[in-house]
Structures are given as C-alpha cells and as structure tokens.
PDB file of N, CA, C and O in Angstrom:
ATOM      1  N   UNK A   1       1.666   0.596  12.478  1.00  0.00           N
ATOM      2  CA  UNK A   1       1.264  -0.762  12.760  1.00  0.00           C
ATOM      3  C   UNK A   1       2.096  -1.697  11.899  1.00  0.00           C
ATOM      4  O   UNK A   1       2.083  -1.509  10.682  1.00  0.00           O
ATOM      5  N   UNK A   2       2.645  -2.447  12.287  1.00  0.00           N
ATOM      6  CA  UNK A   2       3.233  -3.934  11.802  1.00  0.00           C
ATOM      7  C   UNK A   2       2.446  -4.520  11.076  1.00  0.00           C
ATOM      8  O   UNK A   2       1.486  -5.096  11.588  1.00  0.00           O
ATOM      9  N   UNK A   3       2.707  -4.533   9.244  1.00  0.00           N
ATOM     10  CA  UNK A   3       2.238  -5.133   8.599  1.00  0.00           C
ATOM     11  C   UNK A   3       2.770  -5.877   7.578  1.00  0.00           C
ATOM     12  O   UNK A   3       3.795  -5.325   7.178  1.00  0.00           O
ATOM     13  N   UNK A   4       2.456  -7.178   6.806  1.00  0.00           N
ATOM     14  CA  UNK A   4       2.947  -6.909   5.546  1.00  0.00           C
ATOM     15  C   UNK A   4       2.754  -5.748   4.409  1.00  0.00           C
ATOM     16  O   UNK A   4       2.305  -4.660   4.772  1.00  0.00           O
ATOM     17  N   UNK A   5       3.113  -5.983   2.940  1.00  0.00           N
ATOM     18  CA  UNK A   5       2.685  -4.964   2.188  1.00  0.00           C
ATOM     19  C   UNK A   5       1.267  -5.182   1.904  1.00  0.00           C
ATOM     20  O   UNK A   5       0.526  -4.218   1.711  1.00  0.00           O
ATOM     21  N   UNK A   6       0.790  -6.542   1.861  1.00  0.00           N
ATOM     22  CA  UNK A   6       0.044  -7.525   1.330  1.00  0.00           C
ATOM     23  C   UNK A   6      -1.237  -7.045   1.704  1.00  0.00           C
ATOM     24  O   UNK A   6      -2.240  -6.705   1.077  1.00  0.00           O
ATOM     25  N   UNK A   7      -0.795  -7.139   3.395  1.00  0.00           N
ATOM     26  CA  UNK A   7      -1.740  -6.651   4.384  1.00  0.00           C
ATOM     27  C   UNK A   7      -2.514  -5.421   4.194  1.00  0.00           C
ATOM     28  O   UNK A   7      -3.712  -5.166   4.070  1.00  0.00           O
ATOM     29  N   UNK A   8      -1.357  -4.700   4.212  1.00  0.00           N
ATOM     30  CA  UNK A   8      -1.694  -2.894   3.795  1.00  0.00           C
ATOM     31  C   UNK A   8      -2.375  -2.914   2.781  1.00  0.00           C
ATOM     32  O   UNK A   8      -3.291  -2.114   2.588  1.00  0.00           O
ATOM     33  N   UNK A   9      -2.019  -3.890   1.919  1.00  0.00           N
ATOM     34  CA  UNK A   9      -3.387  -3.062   0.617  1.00  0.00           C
ATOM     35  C   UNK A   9      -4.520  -3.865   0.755  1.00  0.00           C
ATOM     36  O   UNK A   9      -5.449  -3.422   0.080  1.00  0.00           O
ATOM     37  N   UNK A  10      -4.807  -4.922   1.401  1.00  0.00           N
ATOM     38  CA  UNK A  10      -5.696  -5.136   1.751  1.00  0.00           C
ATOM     39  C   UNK A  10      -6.879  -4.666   2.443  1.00  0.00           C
ATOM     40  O   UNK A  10      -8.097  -4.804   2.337  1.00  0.00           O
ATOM     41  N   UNK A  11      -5.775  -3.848   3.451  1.00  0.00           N
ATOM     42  CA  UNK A  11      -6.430  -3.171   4.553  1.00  0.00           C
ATOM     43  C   UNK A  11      -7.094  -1.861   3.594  1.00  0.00           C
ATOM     44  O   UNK A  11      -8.261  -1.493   3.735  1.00  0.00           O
ATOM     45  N   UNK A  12      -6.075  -1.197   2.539  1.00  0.00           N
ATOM     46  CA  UNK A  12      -6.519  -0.327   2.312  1.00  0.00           C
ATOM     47  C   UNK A  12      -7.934  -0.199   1.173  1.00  0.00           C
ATOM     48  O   UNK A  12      -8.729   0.685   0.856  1.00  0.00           O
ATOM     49  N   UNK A  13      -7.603  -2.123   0.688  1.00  0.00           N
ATOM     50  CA  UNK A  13      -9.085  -1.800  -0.044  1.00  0.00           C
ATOM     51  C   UNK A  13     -10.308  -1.811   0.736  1.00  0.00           C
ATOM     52  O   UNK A  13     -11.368  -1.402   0.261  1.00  0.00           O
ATOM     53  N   UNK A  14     -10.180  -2.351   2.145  1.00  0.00           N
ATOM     54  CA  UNK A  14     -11.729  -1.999   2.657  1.00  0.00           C
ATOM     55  C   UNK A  14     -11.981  -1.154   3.109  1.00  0.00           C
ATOM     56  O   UNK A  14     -13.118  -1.054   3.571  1.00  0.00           O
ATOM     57  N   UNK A  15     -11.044  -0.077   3.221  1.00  0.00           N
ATOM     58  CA  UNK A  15     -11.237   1.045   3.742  1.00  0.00           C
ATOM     59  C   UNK A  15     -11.694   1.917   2.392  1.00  0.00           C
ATOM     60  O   UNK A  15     -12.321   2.949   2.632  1.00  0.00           O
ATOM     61  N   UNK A  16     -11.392   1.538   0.775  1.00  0.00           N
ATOM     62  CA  UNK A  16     -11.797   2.188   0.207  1.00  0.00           C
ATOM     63  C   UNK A  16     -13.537   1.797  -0.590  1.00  0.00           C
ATOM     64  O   UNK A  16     -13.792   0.601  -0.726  1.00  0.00           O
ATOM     65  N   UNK A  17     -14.146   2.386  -0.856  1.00  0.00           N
ATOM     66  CA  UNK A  17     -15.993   2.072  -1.466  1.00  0.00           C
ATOM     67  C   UNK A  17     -15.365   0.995  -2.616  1.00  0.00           C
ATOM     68  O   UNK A  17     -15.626  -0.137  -2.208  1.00  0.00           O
ATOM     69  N   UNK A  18     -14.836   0.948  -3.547  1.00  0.00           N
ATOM     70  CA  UNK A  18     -13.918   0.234  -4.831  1.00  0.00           C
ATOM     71  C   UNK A  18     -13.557  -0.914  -4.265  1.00  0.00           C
ATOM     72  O   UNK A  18     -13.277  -1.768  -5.107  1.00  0.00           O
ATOM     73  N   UNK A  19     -13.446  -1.293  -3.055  1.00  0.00           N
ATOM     74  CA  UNK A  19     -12.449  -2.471  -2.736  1.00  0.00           C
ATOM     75  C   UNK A  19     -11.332  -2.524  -3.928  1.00  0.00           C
ATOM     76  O   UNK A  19     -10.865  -1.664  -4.675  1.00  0.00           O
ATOM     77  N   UNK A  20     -11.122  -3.900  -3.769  1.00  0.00           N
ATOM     78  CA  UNK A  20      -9.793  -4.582  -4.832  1.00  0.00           C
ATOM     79  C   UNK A  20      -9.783  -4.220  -5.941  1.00  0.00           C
ATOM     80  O   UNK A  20      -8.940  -4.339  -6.830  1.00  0.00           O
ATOM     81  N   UNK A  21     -11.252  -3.516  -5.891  1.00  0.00           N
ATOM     82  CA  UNK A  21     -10.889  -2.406  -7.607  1.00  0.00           C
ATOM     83  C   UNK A  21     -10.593  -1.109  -7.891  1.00  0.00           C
ATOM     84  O   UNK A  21     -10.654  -0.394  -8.891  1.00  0.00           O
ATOM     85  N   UNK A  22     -10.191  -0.964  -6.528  1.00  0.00           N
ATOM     86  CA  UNK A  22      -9.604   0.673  -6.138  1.00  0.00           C
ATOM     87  C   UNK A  22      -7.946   0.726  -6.861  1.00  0.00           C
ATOM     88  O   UNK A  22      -7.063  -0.123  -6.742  1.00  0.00           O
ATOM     89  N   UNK A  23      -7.903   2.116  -7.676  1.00  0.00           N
ATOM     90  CA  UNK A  23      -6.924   2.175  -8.146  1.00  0.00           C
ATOM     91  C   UNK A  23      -5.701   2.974  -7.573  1.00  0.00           C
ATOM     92  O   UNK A  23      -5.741   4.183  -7.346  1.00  0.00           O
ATOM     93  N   UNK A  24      -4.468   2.064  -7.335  1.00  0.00           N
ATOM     94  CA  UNK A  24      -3.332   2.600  -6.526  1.00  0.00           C
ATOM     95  C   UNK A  24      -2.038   2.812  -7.689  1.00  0.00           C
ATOM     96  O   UNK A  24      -1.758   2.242  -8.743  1.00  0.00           O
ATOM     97  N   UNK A  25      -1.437   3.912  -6.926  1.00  0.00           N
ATOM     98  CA  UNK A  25       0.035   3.838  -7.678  1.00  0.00           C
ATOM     99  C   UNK A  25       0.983   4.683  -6.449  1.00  0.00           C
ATOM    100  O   UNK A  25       0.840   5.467  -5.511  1.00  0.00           O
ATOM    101  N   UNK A  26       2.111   3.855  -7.245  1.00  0.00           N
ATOM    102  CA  UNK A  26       3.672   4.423  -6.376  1.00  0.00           C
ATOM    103  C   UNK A  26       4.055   5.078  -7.176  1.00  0.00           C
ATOM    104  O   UNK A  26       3.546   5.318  -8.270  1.00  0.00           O
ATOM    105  N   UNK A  27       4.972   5.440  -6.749  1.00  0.00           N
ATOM    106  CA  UNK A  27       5.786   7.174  -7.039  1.00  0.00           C
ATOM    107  C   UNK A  27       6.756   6.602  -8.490  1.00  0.00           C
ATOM    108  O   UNK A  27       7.425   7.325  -9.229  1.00  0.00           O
ATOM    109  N   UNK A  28       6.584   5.185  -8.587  1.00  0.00           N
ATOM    110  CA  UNK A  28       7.005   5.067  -9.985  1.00  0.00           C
ATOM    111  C   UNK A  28       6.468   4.190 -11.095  1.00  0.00           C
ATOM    112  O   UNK A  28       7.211   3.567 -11.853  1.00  0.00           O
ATOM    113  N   UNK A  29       4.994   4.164 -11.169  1.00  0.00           N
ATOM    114  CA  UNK A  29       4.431   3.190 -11.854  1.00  0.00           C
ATOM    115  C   UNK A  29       3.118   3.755 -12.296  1.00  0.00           C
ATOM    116  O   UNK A  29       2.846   4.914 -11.980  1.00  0.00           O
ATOM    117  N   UNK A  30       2.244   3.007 -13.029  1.00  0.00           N
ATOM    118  CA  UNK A  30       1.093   3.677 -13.752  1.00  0.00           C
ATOM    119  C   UNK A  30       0.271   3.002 -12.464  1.00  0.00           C
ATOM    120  O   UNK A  30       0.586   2.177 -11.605  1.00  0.00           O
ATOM    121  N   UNK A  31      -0.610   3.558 -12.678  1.00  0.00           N
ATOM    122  CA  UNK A  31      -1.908   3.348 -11.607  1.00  0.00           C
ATOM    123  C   UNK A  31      -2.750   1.908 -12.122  1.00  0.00           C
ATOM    124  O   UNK A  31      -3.308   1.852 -13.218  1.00  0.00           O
ATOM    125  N   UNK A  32      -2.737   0.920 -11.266  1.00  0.00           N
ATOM    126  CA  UNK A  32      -3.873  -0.425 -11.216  1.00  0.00           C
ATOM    127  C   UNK A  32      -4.039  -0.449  -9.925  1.00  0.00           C
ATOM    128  O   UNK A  32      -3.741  -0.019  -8.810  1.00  0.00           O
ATOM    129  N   UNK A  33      -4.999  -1.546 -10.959  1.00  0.00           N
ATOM    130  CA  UNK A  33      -6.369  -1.886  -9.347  1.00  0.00           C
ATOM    131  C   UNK A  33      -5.564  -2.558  -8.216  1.00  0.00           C
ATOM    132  O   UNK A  33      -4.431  -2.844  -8.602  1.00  0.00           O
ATOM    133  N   UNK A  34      -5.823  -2.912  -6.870  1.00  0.00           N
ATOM    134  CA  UNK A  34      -5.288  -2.856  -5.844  1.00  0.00           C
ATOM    135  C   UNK A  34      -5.022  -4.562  -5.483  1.00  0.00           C
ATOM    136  O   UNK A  34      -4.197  -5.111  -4.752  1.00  0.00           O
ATOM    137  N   UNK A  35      -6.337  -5.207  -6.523  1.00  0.00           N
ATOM    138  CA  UNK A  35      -6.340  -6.365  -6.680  1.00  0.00           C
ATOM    139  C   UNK A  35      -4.340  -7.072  -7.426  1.00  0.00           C
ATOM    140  O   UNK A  35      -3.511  -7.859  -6.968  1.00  0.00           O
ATOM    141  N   UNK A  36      -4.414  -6.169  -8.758  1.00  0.00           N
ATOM    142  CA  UNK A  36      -2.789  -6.435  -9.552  1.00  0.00           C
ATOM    143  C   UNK A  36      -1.763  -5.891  -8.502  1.00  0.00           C
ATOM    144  O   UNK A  36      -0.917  -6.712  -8.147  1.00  0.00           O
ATOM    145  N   UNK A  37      -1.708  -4.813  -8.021  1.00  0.00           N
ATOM    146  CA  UNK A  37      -0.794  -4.843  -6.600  1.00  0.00           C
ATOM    147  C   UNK A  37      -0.077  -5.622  -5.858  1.00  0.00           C
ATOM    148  O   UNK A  37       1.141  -5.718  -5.709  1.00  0.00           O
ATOM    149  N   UNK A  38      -1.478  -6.491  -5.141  1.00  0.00           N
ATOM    150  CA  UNK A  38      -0.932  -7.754  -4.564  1.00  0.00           C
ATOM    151  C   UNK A  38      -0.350  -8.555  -4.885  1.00  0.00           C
ATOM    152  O   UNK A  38       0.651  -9.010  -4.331  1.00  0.00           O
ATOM    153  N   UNK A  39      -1.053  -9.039  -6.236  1.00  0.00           N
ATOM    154  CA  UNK A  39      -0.256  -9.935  -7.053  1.00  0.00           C
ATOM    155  C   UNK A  39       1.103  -9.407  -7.594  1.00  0.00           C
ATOM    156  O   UNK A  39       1.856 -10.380  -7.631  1.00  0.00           O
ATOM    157  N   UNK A  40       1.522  -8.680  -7.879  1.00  0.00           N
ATOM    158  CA  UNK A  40       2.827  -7.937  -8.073  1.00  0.00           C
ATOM    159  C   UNK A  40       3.664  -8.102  -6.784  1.00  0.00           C
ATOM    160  O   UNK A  40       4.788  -8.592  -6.902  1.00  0.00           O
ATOM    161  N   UNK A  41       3.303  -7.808  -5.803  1.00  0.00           N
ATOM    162  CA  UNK A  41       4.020  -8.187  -4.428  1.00  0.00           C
ATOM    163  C   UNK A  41       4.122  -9.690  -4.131  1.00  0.00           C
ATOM    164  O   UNK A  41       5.032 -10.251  -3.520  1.00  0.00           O
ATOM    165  N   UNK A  42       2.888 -10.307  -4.739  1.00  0.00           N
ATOM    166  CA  UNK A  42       3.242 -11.607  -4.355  1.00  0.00           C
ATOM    167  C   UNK A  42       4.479 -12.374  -5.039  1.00  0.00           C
ATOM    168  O   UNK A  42       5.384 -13.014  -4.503  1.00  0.00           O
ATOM    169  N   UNK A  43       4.222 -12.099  -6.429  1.00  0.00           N
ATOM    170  CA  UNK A  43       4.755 -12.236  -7.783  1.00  0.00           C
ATOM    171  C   UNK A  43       6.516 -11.688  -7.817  1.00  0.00           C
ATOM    172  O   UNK A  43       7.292 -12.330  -8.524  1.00  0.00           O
ATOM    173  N   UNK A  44       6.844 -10.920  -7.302  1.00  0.00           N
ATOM    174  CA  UNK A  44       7.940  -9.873  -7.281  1.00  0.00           C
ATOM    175  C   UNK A  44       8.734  -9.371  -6.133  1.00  0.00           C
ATOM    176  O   UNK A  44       9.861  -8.876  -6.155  1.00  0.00           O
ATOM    177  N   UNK A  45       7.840  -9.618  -4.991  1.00  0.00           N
ATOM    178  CA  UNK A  45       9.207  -9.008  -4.057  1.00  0.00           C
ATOM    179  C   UNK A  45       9.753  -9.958  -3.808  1.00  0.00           C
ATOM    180  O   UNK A  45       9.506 -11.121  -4.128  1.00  0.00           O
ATOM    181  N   UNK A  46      10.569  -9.516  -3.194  1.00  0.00           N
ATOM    182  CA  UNK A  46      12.332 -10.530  -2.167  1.00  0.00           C
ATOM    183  C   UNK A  46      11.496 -11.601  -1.477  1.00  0.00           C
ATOM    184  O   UNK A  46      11.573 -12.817  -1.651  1.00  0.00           O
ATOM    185  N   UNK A  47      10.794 -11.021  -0.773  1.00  0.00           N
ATOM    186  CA  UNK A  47      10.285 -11.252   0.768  1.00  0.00           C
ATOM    187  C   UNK A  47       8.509 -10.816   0.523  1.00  0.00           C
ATOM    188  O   UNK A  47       8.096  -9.684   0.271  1.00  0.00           O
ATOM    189  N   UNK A  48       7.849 -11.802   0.649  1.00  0.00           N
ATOM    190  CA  UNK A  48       6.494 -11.189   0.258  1.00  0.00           C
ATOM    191  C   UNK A  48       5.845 -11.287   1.937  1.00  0.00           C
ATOM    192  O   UNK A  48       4.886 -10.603   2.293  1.00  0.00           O
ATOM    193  N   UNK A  49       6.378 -12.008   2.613  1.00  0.00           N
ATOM    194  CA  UNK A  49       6.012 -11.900   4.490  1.00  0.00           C
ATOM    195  C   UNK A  49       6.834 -10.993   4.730  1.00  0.00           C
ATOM    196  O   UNK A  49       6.783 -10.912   5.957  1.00  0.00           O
ATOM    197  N   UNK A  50       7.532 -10.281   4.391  1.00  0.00           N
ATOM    198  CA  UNK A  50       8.437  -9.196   5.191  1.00  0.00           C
ATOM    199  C   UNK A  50       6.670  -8.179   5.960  1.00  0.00           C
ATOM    200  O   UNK A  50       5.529  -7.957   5.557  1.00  0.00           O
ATOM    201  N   UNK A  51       7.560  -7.860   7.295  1.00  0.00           N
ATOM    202  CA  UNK A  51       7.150  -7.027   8.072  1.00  0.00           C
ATOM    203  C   UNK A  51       7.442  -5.397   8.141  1.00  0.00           C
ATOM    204  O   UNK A  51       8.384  -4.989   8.819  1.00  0.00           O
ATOM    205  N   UNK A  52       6.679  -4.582   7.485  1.00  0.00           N
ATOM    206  CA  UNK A  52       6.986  -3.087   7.554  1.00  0.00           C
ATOM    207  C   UNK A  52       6.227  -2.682   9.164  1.00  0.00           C
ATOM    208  O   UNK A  52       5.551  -3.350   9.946  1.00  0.00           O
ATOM    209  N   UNK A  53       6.873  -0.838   9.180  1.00  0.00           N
ATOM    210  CA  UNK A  53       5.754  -0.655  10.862  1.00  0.00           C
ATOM    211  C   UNK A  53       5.139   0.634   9.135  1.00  0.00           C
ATOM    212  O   UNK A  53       5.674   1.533   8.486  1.00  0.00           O
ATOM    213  N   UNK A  54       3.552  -0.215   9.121  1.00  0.00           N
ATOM    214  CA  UNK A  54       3.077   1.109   7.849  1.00  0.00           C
ATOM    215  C   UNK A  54       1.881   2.035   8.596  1.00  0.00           C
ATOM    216  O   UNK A  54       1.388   1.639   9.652  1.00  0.00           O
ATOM    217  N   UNK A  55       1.530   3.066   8.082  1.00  0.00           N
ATOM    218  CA  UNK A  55       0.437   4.256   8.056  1.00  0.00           C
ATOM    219  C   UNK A  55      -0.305   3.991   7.018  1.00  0.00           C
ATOM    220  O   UNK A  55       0.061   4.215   5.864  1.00  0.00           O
ATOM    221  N   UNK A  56      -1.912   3.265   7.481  1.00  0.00           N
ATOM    222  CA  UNK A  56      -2.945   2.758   6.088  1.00  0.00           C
ATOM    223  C   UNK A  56      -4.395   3.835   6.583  1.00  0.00           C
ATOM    224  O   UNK A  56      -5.076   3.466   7.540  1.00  0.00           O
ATOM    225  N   UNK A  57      -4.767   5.211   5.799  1.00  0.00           N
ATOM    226  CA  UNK A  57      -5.671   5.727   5.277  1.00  0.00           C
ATOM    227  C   UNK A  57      -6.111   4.991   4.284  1.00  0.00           C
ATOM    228  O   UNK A  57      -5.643   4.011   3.705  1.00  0.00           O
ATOM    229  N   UNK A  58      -7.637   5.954   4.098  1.00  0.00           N
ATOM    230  CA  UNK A  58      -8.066   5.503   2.393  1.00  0.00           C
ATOM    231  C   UNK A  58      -7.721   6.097   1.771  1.00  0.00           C
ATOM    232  O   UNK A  58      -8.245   6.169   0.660  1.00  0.00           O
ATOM    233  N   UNK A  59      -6.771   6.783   2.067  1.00  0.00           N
ATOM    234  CA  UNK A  59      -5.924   7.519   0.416  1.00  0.00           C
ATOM    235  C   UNK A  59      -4.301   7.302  -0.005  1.00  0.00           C
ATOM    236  O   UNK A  59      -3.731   7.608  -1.052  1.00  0.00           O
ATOM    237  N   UNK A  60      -3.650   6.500   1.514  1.00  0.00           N
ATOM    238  CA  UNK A  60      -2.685   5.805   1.197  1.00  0.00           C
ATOM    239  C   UNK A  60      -1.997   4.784   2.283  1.00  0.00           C
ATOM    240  O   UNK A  60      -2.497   4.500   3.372  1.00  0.00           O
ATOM    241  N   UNK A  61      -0.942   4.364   1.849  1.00  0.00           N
ATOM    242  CA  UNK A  61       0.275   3.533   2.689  1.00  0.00           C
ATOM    243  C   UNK A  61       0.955   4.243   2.993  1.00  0.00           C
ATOM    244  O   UNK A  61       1.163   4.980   2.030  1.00  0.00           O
ATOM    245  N   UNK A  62       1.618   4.595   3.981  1.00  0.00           N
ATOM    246  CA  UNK A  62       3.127   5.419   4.503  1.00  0.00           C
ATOM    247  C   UNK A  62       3.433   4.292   5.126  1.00  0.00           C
ATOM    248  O   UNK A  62       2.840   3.283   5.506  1.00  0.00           O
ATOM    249  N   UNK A  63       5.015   4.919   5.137  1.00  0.00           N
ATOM    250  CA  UNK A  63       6.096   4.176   6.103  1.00  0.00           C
ATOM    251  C   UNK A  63       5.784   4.894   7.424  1.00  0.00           C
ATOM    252  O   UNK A  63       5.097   5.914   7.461  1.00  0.00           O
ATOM    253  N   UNK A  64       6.474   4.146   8.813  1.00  0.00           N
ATOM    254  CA  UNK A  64       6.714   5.039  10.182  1.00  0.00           C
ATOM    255  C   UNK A  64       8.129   5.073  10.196  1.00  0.00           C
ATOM    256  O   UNK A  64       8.968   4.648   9.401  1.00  0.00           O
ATOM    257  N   UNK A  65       8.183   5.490  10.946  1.00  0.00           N
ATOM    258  CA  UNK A  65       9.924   5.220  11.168  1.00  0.00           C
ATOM    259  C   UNK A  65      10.029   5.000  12.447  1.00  0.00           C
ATOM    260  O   UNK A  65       9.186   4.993  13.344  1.00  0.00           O
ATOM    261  N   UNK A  66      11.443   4.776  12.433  1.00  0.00           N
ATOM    262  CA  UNK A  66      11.325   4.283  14.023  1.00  0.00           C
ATOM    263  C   UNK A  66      10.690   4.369  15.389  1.00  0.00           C
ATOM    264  O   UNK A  66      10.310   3.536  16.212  1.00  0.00           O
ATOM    265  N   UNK A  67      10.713   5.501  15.333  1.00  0.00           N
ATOM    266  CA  UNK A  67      10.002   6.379  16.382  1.00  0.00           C
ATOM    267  C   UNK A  67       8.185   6.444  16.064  1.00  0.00           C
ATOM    268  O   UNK A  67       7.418   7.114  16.756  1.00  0.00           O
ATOM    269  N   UNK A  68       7.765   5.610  14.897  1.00  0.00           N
ATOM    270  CA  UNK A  68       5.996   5.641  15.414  1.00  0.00           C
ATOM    271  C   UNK A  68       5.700   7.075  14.261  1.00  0.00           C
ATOM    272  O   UNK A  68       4.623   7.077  13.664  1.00  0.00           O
ATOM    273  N   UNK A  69       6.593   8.115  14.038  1.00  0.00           N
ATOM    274  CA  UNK A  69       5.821   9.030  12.855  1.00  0.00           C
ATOM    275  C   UNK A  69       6.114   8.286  11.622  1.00  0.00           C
ATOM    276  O   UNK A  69       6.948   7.398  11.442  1.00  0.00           O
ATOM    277  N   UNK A  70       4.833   9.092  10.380  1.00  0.00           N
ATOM    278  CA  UNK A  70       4.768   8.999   9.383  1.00  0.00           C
ATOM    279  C   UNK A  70       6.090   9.944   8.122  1.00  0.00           C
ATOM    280  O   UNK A  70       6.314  11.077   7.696  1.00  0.00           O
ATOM    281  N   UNK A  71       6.539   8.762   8.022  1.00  0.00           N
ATOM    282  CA  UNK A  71       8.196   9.357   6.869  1.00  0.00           C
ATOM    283  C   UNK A  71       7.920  10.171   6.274  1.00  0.00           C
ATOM    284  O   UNK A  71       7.118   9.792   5.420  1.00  0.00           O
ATOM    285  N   UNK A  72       8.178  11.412   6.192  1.00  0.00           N
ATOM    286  CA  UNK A  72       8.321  12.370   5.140  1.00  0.00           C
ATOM    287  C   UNK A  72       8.540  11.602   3.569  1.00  0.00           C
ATOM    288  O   UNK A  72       9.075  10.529   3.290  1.00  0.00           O
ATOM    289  N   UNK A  73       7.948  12.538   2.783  1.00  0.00           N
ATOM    290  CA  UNK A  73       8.267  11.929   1.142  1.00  0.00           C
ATOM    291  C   UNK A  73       6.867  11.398   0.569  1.00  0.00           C
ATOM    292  O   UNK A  73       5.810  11.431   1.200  1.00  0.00           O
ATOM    293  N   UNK A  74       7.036  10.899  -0.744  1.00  0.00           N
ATOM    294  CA  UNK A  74       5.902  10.111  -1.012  1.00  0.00           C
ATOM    295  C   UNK A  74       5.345   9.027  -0.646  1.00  0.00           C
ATOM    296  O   UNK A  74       6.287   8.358  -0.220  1.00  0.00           O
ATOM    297  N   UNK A  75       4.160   8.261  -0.512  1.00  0.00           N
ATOM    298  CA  UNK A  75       3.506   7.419  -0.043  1.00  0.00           C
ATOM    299  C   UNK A  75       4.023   6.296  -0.956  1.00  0.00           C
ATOM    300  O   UNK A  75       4.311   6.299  -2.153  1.00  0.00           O
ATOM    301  N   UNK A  76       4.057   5.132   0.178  1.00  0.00           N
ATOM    302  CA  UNK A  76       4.549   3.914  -0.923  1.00  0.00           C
ATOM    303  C   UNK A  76       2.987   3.341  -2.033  1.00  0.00           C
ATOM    304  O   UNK A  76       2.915   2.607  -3.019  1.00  0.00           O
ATOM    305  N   UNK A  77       2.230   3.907  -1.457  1.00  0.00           N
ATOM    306  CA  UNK A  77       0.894   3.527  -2.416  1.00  0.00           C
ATOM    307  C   UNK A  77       0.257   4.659  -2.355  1.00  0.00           C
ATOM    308  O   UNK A  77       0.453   5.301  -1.323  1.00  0.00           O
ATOM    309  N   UNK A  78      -0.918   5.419  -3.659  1.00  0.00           N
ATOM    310  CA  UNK A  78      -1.591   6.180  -2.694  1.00  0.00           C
ATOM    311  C   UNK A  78      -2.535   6.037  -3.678  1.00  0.00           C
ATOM    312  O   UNK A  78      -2.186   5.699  -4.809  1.00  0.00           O
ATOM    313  N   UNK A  79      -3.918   6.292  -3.347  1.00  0.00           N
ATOM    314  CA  UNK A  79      -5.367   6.226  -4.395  1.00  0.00           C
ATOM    315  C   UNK A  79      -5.176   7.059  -4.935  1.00  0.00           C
ATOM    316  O   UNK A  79      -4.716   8.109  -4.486  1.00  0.00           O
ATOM    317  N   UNK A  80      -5.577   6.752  -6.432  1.00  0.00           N
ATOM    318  CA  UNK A  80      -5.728   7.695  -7.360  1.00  0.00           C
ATOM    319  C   UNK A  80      -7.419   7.691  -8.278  1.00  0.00           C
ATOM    320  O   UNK A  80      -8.170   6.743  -8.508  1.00  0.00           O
ATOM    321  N   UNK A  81      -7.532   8.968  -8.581  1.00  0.00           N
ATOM    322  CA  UNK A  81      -9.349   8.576  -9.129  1.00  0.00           C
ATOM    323  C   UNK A  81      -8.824   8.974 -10.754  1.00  0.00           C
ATOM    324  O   UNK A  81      -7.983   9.784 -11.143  1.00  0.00           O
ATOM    325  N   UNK A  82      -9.504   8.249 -11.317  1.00  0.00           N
ATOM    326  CA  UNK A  82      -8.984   8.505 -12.979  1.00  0.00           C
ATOM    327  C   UNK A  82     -10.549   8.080 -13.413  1.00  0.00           C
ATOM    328  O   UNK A  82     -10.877   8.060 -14.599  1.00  0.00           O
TER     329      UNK A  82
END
C-alpha cells in the first residue's frame, strides 16, 4: 500500500495495544517509542511526504517492491518488547 513513512507508523501504532508508546527500531538504531520516530522523520528526512508502496503488521514496516511482494532483508521498522 502507498504510504508515507509517517503514515506507516502511525498505522502501525494502532495496530499495536502501546499505541505511540510502542517501541520500534531499524536495523540501525536503539529502540524508541513510535511517537520519537515520527518526529525523527519529520525532523530528518529529505522528503517527509515522500510516498513508499509499504507492508504494515503489528510487528513491522516492510518495503514491496515493484511487483506488490514483501523485500527480502530486514524490516525498515519492527516492534521490539524490552
């Protein structure tokens, strides 16, 4: 589905019981709440409206790729329980 990133973690906090206090991390960062996320995307990317096509469970974000599957590799976000 066509989203921002913004979107996606949005999406993914209501999908999680924690909402915006659900704790996420990428494959290169320490784990915060989903709430500092956004703000980091808002705060930090290029392009904070850029459009990804993403894969949103409650346990993460994936990319698709062209073709509609989910990218091999790590998740650009994924819940973590600590």
């Amino acid at each position: 589905m066509e989203m921002t990133m913004i979107e996606a973690l949005e999406k993914l906090a209501h999908l999680n019981e924690d909402g915006f206090e659900t704790l996420v991390k990428t494959n290169a960062g320490e784990p915060h709440a989903i709430e500092y996320a956004i703000e980091d995307v808002r705060n930090y990317a290029e392009d904070p409206d850029e459009i990804f096509d993403l894969h949103v469970t409650e346990d993460s974000i994936r990319a698709l790729d062209e073709n509609g599957y989910i990218k091999s590799g790590e998740a650009l976000y994924r819940v973590v329980n600590e």
